[in-house]
N, C-alpha and C positions, 0 to 999 in steps of 0.2 A: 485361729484355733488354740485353744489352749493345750496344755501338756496332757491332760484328763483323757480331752475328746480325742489326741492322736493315738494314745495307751487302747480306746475302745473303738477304736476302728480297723478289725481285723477281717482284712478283703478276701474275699473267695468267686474266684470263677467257675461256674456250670458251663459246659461242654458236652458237645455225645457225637455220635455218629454209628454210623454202622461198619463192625468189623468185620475181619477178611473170617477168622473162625470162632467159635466159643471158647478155644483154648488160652485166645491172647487176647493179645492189647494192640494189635495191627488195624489203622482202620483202614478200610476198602478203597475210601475216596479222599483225599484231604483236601478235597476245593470242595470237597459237599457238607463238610463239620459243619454243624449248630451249635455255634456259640450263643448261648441263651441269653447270658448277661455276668457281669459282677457286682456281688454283693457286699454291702457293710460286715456282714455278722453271718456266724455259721447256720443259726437260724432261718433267717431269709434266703439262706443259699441252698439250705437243704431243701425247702420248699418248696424253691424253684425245679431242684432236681426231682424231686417226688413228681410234681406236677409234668414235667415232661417225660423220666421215663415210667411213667403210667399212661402217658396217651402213644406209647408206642410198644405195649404189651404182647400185641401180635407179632411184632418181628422180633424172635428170636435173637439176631445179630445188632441189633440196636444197644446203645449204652452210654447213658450220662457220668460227667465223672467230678464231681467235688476238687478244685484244686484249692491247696490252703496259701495264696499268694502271701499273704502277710507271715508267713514262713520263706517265702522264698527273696522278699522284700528285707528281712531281715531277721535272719536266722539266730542269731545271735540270744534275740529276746522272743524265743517260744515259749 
């Protein structure tokens, strides 16, 4: 890979599950997380999260969440 391709490849993981309230960030089950995938680009990542929490509209307590790995991979150059 060149130095270009490693500069444009900033990874994001989609995630959700269902939480204990509306009020937080506690989820209910953490052997039942849906980890959807990780993506190249924020793009593709939002996508993904769009797409999953819309096919779980109905439960309230459900919530996908964007993580910016390539922030936590290296912070330094956000």
């Amino acid at each position: 890979m060149s130095d270009k391709d490693d500069k444009s490849q900033l990874l994001h993981l989609v995630f959700g599950g269902e939480l204990e309230s509306l009020e937080g960030v506690t989820f209910r089950d953490l052997d039942d997380l849906d980890v959807v995938g990780i993506f190249p680009d924020f793009t593709s990542a939002c996508e993904a999260w769009r797409a999953k929490a819309q096919s779980t509209v109905d439960n309230a307590h459900m919530r996908y969440f964007i993580v910016h790995l390539h922030r936590l991979l290296d912070p330094e150059n956000d």
